[in-house]
LOMAR-204619 format. One record per residue: residue in one letter; y, x, z of N, C-alpha, C, CB in turn; residue number from 1. Coordinates in steps of 0.001 Angstrom, whole numbers. Each point is the difference from the previous one (the first is absolute). Glycine has a CB too. Example, Ala and Ser with C-alpha at 12.3 -4.5 7.8 and 13.67 -1.06 7.14 Angstrom:
2
+---------+---------+---------+---------+---------+---------+---------+---------+---------+---------+---------+---------+---------+-----+
: residuo :      nY :      nX :      nZ :     caY :     caX :     caZ :      cY :      cX :      cZ :     cbY :     cbX :     cbZ : num :
+---------+---------+---------+---------+---------+---------+---------+---------+---------+---------+---------+---------+---------+-----+
:       A :   -5690 :   13190 :    7800 :    1190 :    -890 :       0 :    1200 :     900 :       0 :   -1173 :   -1892 :    1246 :   1 :
:       S :    2223 :    1542 :   -1966 :    1190 :     820 :      60 :    1090 :    -770 :     730 :    -628 :    1184 :   -2145 :   2 :
+---------+---------+---------+---------+---------+---------+---------+---------+---------+---------+---------+---------+---------+-----+
//
This chain:
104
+---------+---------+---------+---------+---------+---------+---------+---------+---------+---------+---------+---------+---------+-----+
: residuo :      nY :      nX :      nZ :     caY :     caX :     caZ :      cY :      cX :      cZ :     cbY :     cbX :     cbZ : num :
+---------+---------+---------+---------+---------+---------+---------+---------+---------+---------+---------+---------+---------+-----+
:       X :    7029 : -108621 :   80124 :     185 :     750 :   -1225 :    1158 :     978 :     196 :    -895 :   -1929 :   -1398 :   1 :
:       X :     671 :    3141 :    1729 :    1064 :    1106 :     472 :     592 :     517 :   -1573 :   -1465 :     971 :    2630 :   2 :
:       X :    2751 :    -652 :   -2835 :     180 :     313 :   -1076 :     368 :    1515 :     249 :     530 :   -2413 :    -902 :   3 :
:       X :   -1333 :    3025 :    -117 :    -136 :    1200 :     -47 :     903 :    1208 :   -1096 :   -2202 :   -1292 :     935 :   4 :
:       X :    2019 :    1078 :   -1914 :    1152 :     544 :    -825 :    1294 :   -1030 :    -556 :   -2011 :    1645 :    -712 :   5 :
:       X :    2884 :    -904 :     762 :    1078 :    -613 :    -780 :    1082 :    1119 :    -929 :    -215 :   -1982 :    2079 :   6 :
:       X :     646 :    1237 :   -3326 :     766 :    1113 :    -390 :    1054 :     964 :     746 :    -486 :   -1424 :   -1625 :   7 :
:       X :    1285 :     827 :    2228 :     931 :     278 :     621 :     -34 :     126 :    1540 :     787 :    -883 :   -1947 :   8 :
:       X :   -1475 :     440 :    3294 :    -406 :     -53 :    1378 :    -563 :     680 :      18 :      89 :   -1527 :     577 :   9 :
:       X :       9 :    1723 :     157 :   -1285 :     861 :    1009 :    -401 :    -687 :    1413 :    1002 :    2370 :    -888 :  10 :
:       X :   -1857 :   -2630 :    1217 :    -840 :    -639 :     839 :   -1091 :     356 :    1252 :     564 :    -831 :   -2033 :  11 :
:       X :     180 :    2127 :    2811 :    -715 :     515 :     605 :    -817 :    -628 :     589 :    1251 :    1218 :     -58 :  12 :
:       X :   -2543 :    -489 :     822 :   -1122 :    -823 :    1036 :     690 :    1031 :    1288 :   -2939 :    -797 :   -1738 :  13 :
:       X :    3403 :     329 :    2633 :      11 :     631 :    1375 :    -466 :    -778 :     638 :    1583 :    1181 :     -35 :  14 :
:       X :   -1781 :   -1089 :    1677 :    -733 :    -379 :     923 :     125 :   -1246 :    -225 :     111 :    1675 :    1430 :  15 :
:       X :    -796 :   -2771 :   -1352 :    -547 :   -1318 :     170 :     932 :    -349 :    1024 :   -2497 :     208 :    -654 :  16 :
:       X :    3414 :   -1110 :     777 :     692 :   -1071 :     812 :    -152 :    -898 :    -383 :    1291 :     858 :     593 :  17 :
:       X :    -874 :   -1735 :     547 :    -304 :   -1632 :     340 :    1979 :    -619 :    -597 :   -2532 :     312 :    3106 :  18 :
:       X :    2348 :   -1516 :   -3008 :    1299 :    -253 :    -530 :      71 :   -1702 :     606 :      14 :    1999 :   -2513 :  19 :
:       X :     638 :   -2751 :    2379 :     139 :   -1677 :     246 :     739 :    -630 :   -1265 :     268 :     226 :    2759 :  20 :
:       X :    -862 :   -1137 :   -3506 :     184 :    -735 :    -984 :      58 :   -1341 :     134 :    -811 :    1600 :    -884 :  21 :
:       X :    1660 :   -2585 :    1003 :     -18 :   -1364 :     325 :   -1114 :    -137 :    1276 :     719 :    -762 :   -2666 :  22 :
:       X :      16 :    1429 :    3612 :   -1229 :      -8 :    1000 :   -1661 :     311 :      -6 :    1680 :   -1457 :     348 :  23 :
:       X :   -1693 :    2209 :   -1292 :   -1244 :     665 :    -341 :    -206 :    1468 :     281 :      11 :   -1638 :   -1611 :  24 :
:       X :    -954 :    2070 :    2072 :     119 :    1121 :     -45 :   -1094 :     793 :    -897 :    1188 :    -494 :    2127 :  25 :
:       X :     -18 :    1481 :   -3133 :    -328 :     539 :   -1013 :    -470 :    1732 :     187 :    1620 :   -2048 :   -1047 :  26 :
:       X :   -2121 :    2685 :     -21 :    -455 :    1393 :     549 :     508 :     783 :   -1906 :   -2838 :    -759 :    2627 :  27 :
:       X :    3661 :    1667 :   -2132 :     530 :     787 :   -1702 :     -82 :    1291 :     727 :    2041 :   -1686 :   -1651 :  28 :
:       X :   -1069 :    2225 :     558 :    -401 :    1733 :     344 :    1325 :     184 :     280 :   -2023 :    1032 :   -1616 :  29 :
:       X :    2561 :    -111 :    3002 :    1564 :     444 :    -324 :     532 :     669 :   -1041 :     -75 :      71 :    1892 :  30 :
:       X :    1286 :    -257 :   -2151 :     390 :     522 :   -1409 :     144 :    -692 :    -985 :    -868 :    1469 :     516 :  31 :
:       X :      89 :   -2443 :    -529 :    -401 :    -441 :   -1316 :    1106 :   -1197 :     159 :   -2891 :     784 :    -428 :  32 :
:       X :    3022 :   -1527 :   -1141 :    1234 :   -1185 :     550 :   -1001 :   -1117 :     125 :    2516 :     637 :   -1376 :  33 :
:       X :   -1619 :   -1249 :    2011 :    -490 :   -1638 :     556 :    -624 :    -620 :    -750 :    1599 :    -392 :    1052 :  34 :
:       X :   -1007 :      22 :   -1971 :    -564 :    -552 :   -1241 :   -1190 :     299 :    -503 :    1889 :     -79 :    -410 :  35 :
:       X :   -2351 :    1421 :     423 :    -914 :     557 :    -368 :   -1222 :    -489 :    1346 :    1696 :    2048 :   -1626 :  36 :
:       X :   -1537 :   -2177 :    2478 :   -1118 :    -238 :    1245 :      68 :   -1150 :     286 :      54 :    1872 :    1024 :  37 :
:       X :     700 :   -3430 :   -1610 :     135 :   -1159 :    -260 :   -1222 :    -147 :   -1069 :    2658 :    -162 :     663 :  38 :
:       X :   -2422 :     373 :   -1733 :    -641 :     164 :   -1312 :   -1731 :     216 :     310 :    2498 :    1198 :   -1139 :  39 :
:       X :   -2616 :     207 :    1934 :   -1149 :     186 :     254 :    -741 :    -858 :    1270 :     755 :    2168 :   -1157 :  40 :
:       X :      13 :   -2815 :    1464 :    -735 :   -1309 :    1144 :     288 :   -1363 :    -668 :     558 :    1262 :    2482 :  41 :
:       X :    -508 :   -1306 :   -3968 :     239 :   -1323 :    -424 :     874 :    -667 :      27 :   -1396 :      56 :     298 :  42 :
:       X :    2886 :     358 :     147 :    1001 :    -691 :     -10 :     332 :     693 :   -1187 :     539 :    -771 :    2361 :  43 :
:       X :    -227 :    -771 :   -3173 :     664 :     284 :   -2007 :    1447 :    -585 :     -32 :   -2542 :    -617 :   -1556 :  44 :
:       X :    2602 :    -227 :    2505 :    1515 :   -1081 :     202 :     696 :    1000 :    1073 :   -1004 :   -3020 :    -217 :  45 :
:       X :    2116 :    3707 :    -206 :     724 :     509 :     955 :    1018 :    -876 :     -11 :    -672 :    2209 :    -112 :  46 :
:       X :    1722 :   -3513 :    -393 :     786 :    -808 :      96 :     129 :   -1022 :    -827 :     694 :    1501 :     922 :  47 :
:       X :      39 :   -2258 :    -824 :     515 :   -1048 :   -1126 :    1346 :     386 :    -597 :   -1163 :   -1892 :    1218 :  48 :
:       X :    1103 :    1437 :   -2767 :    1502 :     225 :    -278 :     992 :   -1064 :     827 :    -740 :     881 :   -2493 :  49 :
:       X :    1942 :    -579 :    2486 :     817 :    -717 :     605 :     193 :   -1490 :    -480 :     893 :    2184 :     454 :  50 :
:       X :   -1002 :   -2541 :   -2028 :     592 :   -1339 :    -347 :    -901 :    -468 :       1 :    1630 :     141 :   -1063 :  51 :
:       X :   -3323 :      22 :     210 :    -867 :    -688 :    -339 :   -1077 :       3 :     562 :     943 :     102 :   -1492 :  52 :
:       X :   -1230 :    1189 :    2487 :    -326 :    -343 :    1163 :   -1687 :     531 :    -673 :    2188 :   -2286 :    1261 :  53 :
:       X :   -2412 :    2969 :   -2285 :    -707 :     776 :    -429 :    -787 :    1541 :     319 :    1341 :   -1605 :   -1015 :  54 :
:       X :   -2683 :    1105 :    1471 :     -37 :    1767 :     347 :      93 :    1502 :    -502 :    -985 :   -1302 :     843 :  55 :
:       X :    1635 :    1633 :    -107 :    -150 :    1747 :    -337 :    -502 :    1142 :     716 :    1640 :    -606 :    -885 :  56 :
:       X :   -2408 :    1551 :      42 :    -870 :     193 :     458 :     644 :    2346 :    -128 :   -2126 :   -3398 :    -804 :  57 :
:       X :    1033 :    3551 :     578 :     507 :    1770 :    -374 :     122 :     429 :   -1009 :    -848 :     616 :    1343 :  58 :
:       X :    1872 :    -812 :   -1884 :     471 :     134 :   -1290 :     590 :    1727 :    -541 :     613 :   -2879 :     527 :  59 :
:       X :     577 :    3098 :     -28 :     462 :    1425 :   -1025 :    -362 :     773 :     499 :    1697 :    -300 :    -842 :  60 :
:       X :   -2289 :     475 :    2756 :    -350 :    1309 :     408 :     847 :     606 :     743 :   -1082 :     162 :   -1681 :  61 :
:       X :    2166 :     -70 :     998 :    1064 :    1583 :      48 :    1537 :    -960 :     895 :    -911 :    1866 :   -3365 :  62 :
:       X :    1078 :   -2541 :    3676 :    1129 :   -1066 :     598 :    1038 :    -223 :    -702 :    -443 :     561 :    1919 :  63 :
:       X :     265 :    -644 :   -3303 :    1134 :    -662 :   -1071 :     -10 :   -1775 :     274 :    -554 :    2183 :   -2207 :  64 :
:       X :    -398 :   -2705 :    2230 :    -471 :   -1341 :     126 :     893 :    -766 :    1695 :   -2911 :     951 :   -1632 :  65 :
:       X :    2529 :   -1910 :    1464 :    -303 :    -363 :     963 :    -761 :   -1181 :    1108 :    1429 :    1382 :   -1113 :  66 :
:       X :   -2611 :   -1121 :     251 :   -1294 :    -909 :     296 :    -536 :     640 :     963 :    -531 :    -868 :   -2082 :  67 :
:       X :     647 :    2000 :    2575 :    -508 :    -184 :    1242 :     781 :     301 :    1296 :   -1847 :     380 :   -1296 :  68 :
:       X :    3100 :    -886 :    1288 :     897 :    -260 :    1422 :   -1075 :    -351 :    1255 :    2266 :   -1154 :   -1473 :  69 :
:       X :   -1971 :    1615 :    2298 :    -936 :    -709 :    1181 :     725 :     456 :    1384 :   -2535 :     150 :   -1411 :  70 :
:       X :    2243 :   -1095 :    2553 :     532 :     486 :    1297 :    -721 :    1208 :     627 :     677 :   -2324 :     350 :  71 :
:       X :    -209 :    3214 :     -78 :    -616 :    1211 :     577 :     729 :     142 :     754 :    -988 :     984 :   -1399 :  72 :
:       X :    -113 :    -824 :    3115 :     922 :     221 :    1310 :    1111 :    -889 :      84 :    -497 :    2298 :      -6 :  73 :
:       X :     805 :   -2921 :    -428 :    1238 :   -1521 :     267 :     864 :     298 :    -857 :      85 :    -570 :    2454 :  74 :
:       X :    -136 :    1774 :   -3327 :     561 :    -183 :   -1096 :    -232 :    -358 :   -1093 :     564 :     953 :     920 :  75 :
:       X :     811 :   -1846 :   -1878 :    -662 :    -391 :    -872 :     331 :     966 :    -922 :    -184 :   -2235 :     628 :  76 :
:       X :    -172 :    1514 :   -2458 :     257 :     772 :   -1393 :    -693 :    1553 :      34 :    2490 :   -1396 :    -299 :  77 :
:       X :   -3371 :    1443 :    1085 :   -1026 :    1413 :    -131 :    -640 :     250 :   -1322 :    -666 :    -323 :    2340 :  78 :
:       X :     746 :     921 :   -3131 :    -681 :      20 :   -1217 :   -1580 :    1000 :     372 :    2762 :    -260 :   -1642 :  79 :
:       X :   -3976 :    -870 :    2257 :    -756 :    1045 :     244 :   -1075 :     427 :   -1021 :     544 :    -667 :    2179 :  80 :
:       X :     -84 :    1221 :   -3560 :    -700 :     306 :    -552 :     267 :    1484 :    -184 :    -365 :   -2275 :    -684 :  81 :
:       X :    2053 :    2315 :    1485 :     232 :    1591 :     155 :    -291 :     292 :    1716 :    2144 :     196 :   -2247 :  82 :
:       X :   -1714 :    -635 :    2907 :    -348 :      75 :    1565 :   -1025 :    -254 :     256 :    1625 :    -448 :     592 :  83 :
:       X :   -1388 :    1986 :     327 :   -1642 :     506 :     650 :   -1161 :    -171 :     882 :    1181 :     954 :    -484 :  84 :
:       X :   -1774 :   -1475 :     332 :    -634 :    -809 :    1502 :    -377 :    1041 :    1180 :   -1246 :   -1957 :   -1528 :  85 :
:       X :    1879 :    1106 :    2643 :    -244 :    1031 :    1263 :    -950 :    -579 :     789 :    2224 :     891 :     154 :  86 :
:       X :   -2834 :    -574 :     868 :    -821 :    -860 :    1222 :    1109 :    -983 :     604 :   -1778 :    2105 :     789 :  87 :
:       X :     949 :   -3303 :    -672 :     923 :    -891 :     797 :     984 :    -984 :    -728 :    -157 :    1859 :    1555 :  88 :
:       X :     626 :   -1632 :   -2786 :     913 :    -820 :    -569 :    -457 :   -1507 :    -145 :     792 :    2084 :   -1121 :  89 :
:       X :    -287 :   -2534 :    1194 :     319 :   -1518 :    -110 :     734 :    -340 :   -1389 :     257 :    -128 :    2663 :  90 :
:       X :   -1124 :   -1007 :   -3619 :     692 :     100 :   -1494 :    -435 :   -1415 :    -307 :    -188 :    2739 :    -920 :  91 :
:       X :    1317 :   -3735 :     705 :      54 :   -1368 :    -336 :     369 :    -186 :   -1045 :     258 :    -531 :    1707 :  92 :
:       X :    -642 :    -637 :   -2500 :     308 :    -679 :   -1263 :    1288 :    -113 :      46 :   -1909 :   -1168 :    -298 :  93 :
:       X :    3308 :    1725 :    -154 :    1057 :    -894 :      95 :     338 :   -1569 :    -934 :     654 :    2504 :     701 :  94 :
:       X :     206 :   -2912 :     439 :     386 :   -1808 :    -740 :    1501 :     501 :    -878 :    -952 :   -2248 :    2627 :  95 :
:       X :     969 :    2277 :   -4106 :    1437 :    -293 :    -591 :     635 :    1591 :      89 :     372 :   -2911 :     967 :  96 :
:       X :     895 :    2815 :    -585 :     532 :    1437 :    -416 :      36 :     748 :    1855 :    1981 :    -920 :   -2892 :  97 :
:       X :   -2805 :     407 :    3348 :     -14 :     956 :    1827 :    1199 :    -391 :     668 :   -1067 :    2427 :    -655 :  98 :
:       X :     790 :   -2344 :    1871 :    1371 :    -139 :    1110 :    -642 :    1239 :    1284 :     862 :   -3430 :    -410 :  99 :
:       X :     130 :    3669 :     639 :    -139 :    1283 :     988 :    -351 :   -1523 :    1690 :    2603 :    3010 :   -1656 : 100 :
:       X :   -2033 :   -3719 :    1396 :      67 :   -1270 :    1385 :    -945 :    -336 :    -449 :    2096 :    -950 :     766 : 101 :
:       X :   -3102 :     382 :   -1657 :    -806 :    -948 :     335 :   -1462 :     605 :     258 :    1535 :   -1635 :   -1299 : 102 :
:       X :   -2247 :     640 :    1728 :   -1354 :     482 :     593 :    -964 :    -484 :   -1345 :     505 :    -374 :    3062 : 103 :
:       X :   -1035 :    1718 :   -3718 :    -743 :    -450 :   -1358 :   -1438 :      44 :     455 :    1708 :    1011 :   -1867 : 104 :
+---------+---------+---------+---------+---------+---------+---------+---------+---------+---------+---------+---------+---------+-----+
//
């Protein structure tokens, strides 16, 4: 389910890239944010909250929130609902508030 309009985004289609998702390999458009090419391959759980351990999923869009933190490239606290997907990235669920040391 690709999301197509939004009030506020914009959501380009550029060339078709491949991407890696919990060891999966995923296919979005460059440009577009992560979140957005998660979404359209069925990933709705981008993390858990920290205390209750509750999922969150794509919530404000715009990176006020922060339900969708995730490890990108070994970094953590990526908000990829603003960051852009490139060919090749690598993008994990983070555990809790991220560590730059640990292996997520």
């Amino acid at each position: 389910m690709r999301i197509k309009d939004h009030p506020i985004l914009d959501f380009p289609q550029g060339k078709k890239v491949t991407f890696y998702f919990e060891d999966q390999v995923l296919e979005g458009y460059e440009g577009e944010p992560i979140a957005a090419a998660l979404h359209d391959a069925g990933i709705r759980v981008l993390r858990e909250s920290q205390v209750l351990h509750r999922p969150r999923g794509f919530f404000c869009a715009i990176g006020n929130c922060s339900s969708c933190l995730m490890v990108v490239d070994g970094v953590p606290n990526v908000r990829v609902c603003v960051e852009k997907l490139r060919a090749g990235m690598t993008v994990r669920r983070q555990k809790g508030k991220g560590d730059l040391f640990a292996s997520n």
